[in-house]
One Martini backbone bead per residue (centre of mass of N, CA, C, O) as a GRO file, in nm:
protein
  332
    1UNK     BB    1   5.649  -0.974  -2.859
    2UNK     BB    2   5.362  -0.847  -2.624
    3UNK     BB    3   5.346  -0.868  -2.341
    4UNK     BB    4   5.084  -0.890  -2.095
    5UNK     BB    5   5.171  -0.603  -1.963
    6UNK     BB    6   5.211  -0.399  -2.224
    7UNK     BB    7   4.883  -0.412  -2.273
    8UNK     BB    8   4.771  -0.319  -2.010
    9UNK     BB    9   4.933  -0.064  -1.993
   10UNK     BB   10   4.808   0.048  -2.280
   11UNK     BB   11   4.526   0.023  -2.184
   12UNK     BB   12   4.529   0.210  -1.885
   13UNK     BB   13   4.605   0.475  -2.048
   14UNK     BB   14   4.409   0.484  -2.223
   15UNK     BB   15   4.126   0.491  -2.045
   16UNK     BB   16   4.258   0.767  -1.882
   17UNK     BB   17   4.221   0.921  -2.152
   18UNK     BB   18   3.905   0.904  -2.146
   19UNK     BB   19   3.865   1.016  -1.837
   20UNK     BB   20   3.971   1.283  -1.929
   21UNK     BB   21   3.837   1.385  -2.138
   22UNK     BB   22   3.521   1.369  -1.991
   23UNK     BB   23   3.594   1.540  -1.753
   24UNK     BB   24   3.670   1.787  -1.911
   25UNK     BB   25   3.362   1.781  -2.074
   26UNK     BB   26   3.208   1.832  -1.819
   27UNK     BB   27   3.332   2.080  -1.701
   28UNK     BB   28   3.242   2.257  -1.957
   29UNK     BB   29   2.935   2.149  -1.947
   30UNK     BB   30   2.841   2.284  -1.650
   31UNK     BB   31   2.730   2.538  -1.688
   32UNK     BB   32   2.550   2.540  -1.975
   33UNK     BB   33   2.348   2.318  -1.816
   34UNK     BB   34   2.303   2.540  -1.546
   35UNK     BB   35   2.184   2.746  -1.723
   36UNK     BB   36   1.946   2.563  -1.872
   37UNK     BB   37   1.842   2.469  -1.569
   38UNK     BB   38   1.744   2.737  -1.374
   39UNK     BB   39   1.449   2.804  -1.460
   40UNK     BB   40   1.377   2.505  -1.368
   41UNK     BB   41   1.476   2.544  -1.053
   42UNK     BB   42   1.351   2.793  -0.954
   43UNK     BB   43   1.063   2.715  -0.987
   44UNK     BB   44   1.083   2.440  -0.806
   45UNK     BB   45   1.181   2.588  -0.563
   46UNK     BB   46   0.971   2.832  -0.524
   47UNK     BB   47   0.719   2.596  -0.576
   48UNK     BB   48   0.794   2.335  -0.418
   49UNK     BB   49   1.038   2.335  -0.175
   50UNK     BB   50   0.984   2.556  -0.013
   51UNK     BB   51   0.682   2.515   0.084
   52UNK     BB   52   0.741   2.239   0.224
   53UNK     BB   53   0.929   2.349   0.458
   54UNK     BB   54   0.745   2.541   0.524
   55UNK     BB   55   0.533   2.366   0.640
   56UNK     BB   56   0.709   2.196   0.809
   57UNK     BB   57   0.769   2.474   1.017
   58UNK     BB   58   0.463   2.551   1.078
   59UNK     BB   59   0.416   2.270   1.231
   60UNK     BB   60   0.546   2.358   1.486
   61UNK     BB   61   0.268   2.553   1.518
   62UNK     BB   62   0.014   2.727   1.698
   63UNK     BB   63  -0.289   2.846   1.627
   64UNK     BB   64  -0.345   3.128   1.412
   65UNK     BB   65  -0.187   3.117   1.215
   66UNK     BB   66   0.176   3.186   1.212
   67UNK     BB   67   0.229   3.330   1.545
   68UNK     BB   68   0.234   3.106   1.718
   69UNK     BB   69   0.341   2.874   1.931
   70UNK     BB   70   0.527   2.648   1.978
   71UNK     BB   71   0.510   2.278   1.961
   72UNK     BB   72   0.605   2.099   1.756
   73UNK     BB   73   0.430   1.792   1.788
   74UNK     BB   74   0.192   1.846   1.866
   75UNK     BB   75  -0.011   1.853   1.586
   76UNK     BB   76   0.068   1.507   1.548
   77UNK     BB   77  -0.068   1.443   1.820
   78UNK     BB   78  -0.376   1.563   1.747
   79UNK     BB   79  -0.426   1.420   1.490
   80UNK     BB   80  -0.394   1.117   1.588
   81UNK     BB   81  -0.640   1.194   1.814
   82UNK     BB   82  -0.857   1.251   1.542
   83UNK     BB   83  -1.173   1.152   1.446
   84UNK     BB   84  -1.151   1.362   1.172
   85UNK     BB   85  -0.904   1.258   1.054
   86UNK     BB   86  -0.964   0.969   1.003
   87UNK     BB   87  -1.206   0.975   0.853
   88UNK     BB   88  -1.097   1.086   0.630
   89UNK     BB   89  -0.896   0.877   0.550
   90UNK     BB   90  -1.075   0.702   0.491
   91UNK     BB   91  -1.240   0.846   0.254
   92UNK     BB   92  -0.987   0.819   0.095
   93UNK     BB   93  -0.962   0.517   0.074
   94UNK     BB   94  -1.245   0.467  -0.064
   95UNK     BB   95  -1.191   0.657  -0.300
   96UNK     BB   96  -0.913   0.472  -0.426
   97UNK     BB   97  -1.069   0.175  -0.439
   98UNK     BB   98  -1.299   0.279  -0.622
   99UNK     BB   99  -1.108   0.452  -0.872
  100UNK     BB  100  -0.890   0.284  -0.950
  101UNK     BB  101  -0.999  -0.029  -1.063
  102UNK     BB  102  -1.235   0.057  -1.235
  103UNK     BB  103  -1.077   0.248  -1.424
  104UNK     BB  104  -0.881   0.059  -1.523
  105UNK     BB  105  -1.098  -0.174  -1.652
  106UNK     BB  106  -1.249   0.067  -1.795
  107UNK     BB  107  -0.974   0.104  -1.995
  108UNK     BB  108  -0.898  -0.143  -2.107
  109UNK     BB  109  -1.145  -0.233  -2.249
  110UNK     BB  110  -1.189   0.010  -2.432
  111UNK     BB  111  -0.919   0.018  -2.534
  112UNK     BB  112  -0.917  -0.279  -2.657
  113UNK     BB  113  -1.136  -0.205  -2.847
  114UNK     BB  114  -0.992   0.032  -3.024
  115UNK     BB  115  -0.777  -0.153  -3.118
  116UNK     BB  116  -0.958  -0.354  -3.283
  117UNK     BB  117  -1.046  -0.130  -3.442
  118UNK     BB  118  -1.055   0.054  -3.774
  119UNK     BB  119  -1.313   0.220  -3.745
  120UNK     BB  120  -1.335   0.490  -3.567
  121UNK     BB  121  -1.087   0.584  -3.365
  122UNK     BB  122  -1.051   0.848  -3.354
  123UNK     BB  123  -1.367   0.946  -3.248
  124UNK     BB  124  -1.377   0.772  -2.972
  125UNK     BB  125  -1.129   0.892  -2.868
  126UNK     BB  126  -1.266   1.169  -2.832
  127UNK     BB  127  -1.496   1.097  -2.651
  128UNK     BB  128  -1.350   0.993  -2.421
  129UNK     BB  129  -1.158   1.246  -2.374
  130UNK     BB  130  -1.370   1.470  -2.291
  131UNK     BB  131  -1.414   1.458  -1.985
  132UNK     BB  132  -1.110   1.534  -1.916
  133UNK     BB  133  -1.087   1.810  -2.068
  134UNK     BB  134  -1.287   1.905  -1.872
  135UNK     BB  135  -1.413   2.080  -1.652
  136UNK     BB  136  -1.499   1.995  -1.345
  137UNK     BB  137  -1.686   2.223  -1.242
  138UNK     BB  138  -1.866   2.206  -1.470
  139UNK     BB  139  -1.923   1.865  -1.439
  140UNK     BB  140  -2.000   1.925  -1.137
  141UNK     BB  141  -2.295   2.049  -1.220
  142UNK     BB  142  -2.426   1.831  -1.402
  143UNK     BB  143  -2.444   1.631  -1.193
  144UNK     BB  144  -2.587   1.770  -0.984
  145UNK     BB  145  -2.858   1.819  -1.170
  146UNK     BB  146  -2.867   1.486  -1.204
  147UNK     BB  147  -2.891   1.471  -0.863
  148UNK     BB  148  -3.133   1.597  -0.783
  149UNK     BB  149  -3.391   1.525  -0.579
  150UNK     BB  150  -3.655   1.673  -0.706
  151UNK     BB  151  -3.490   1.748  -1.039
  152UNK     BB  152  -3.374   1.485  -1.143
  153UNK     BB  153  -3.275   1.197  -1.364
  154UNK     BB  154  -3.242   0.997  -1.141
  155UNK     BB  155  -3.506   0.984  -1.043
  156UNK     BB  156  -3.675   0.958  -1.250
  157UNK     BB  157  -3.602   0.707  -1.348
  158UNK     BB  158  -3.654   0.541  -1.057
  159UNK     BB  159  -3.975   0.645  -1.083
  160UNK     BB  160  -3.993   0.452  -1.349
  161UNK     BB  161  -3.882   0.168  -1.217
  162UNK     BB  162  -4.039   0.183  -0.921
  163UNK     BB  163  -3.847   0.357  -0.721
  164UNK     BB  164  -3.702   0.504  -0.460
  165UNK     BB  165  -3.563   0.783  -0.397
  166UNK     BB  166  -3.275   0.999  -0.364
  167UNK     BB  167  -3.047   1.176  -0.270
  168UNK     BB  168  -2.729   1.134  -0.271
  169UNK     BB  169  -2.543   1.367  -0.211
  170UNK     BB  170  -2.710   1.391   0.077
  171UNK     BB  171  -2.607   1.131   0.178
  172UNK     BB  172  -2.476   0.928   0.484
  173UNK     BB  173  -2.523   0.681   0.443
  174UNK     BB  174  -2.479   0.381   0.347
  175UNK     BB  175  -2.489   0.190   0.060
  176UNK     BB  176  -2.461  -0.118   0.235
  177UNK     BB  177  -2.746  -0.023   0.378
  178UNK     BB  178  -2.949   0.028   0.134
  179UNK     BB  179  -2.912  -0.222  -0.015
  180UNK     BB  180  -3.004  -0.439   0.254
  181UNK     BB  181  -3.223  -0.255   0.428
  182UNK     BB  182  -3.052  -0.243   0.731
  183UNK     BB  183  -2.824  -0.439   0.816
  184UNK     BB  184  -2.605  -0.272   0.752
  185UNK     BB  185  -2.503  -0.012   0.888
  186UNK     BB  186  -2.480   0.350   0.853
  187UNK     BB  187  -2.158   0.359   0.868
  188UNK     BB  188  -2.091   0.098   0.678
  189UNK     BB  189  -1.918   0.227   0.465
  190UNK     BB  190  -1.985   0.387   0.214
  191UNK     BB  191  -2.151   0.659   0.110
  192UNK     BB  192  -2.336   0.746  -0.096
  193UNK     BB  193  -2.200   1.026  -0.189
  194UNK     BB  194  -1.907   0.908  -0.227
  195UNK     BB  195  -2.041   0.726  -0.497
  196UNK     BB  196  -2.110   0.997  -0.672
  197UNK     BB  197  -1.769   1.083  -0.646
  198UNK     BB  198  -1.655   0.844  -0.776
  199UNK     BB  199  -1.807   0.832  -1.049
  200UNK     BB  200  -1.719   1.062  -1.166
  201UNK     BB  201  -1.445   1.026  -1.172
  202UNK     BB  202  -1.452   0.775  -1.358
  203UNK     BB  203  -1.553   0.926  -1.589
  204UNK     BB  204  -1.359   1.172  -1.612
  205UNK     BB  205  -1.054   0.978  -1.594
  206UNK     BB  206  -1.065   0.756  -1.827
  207UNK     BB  207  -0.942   0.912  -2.075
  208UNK     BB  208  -0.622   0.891  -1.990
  209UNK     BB  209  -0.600   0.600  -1.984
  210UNK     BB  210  -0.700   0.505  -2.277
  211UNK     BB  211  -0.457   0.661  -2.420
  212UNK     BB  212  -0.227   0.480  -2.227
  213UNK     BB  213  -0.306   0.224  -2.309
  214UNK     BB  214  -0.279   0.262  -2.641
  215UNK     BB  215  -0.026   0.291  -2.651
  216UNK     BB  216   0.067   0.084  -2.571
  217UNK     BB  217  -0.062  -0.145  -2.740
  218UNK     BB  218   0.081  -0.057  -2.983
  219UNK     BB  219   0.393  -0.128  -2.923
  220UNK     BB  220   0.337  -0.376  -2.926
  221UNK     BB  221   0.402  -0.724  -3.118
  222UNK     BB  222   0.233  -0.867  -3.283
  223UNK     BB  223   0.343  -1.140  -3.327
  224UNK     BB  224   0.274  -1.233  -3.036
  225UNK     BB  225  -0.021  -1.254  -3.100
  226UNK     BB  226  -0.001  -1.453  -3.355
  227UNK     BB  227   0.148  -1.693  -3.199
  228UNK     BB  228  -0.070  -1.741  -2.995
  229UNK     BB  229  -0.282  -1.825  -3.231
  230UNK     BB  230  -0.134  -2.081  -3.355
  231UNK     BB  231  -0.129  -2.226  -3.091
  232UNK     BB  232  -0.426  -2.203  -2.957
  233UNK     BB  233  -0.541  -1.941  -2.835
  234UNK     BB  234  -0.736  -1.731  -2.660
  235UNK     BB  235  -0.828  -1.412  -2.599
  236UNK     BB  236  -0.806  -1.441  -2.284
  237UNK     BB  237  -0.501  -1.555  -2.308
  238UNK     BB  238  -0.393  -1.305  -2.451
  239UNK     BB  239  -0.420  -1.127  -2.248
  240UNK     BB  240  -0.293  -1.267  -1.999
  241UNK     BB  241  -0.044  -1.384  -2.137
  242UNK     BB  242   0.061  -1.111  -2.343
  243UNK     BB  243  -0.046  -0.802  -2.281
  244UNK     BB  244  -0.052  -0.785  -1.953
  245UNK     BB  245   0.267  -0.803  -1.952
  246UNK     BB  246   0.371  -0.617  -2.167
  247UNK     BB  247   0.167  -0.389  -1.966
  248UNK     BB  248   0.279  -0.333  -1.716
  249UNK     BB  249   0.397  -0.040  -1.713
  250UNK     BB  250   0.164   0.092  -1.749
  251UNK     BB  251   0.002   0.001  -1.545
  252UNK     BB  252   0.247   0.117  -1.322
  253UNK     BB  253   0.181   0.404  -1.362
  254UNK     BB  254  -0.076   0.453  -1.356
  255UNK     BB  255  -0.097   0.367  -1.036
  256UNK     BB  256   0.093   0.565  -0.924
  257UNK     BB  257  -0.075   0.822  -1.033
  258UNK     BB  258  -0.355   0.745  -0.916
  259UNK     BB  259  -0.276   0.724  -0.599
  260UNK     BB  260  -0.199   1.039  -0.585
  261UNK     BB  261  -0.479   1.142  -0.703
  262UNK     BB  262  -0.637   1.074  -0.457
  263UNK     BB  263  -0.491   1.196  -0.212
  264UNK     BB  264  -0.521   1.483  -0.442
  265UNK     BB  265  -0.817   1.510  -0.415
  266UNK     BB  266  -1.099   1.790  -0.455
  267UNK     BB  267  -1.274   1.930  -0.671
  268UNK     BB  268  -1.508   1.712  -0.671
  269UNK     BB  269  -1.565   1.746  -0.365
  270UNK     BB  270  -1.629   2.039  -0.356
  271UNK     BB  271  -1.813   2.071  -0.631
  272UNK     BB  272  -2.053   1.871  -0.559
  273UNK     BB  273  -2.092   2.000  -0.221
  274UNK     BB  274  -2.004   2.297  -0.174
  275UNK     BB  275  -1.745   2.176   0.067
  276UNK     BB  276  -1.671   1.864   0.059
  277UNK     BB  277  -1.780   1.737   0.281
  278UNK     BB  278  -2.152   1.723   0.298
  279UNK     BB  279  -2.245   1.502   0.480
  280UNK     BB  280  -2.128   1.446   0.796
  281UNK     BB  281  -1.857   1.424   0.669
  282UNK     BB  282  -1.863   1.183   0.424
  283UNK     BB  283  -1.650   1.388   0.212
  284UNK     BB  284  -1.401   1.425   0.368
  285UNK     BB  285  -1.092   1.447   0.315
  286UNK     BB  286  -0.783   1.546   0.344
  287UNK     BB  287  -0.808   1.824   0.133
  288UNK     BB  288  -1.064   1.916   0.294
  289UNK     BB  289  -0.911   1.920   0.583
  290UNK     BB  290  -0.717   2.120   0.540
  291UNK     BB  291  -0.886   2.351   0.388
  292UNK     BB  292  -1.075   2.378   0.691
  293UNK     BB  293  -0.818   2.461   0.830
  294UNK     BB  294  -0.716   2.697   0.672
  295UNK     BB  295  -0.999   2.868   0.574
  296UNK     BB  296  -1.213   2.846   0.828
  297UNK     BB  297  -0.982   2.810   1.137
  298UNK     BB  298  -0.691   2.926   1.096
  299UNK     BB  299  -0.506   2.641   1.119
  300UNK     BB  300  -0.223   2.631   1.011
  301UNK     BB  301  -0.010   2.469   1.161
  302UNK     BB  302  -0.243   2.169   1.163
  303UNK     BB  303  -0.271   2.183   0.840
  304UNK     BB  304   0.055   2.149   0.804
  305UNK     BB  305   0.048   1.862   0.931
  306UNK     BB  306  -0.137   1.705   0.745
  307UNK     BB  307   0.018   1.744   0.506
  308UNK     BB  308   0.240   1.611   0.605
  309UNK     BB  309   0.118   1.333   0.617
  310UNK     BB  310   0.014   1.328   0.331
  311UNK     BB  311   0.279   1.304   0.178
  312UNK     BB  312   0.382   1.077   0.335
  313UNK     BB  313   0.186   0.868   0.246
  314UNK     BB  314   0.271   0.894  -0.034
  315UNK     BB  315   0.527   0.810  -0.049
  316UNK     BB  316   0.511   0.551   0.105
  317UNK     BB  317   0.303   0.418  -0.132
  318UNK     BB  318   0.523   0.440  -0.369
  319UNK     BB  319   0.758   0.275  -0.215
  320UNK     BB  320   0.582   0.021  -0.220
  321UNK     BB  321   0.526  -0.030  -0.523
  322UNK     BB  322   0.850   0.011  -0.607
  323UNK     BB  323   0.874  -0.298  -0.432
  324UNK     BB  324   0.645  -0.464  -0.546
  325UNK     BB  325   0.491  -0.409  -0.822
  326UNK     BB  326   0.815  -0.374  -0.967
  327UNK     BB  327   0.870  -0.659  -1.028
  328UNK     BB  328   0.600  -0.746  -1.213
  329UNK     BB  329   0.787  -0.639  -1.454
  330UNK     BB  330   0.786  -0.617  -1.799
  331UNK     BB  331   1.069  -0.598  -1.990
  332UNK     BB  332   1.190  -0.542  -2.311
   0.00000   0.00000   0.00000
């Protein structure tokens, strides 16, 4: 009989014998993998991480173009000290307010209804995401002239129902200003333009979420919500208390997402505005602020400076979402 230190020697020299095996074919497998992985490696270095450093290089330097004087920090405490840095910063933080929340919103709604649905699943699912796949500069085309204040649909519709036409796209007013009739001052909260330029957003973005909630939803198991329909919950208890959990990693990733590509939001406020700015800069987010600054101002170093805290500020917000409502998220 094997004494249990004898077959523990024996356990131990197994196991280093399969850590020299795997080791011996990673080793032999290392080239191979970084031959393949070269391309996509060269790639993401020349266009990804060289510019970031180029950038925060760049924001080093004061003056116009390149070549300007060294400053450190000037340009990062001139942006903090900049009224129109915050103030873009504010109209950033209004259009992620106003389109993320609504987007998944009306996004889950569309998805759930496609899926309890068996006719025509595919032709709806086709329509809802052609906005999405449409070019935004074409479709802030039509938006443009569907808001147009003189011979627009929007106002016609308006004037039909015996309201007072709009500017839209022009207004710098505050929409709870005009909503109120006056009580609440014409500078607080969004303006008219930038809730023309939230709507088309929600309307653009919506099929990207609808076809990734659709898939969320198909992935979970039935079972799960007939066994909770046997025990006698009705629809609203079944989507709160069975869907919208198994669907949380879903919810958790577009949020992610949806988060990124607002504070890197530009196409819709340049092509709707025609500048960005829009009226008196109630349109002007943070990447409209920094492309007047580097292609209108020539201020290299200083578009530098805010590209920098805009990069900085989106992962802040990131891994604060992936340390609190990271928690939040249920797998199976």
């Amino acid at each position: 009989m094997l004494t249990p230190w004898i077959v523990l020697d024996g356990c131990v020299a197994r196991c280093d014998n399969i850590f020299d095996r795997l080791s011996t074919r990673a080793l032999r497998d290392t080239p191979i993998a970084l031959f393949l992985l070269a391309p996509a490696l060269a790639i993401l270095g020349v266009f990804g991480v060289a510019p970031l450093f180029f950038a925060v290089y760049l924001s080093l330097f004061g003056g116009k173009y390149s070549g300007g004087p060294f400053v450190g920090f000037g340009n990062f405490l001139e942006a903090f000290g900049s009224d129109a840095f915050w103030r873009s910063f504010l109209v950033t933080a209004y259009y992620a307010a106003g389109t993320i929340p609504a987007t998944m919103a009306i996004s889950f709604t569309v998805a759930y209804g496609l899926f309890r649905i068996t006719r025509g699943r595919g032709f709806f699912r086709t329509v809802y995401f052609l906005p999405y796949v449409t070019s935004a500069v074409a479709a802030a085309m039509v938006w443009r002239a569907l808001l147009n204040p003189q011979f627009g649909v929007a106002n016609a519709i308006l004037a039909w129902a015996g309201v007072s036409p709009q500017q839209w796209l022009l207004e710098p007013r505050g929409v709870l200003h005009l909503i109120t009739g006056g009580r609440i001052p014409a500078e607080a909260g969004p303006s008219l333009a930038l809730c023309c330029i939230i709507l088309f957003e929600i309307w653009h973005s919506s099929g990207f979420m609808i076809v990734v909630f659709l898939a969320g939803l198909t992935a979970i198991p039935r079972e799960l919500e007939e066994s909770a329909r046997i025990d006698g919950a009705g629809a609203f208890q079944v989507i709160r208390n069975v869907i919208l959990p198994l669907l949380s990693p879903t919810v958790f990733f577009l949020a992610i997402v949806s988060v990124i590509k607002s504070f890197q939001a530009f196409n819709s406020f340049y092509a709707l505005t025609g500048n960005g700015r829009g009226p008196v800069d109630t349109t002007q987010n943070v990447t409209v602020y920094i492309y007047s600054n580097f292609y209108e101002y020539q201020r290299w170093g200083y578009g530098a400076a805010v590209a920098t805290l805009l990069c900085l500020a989106i992962v802040t917000l990131t891994v604060l979402q992936w340390r609190f409502l990271g928690r939040k998220v249920h797998y199976e």
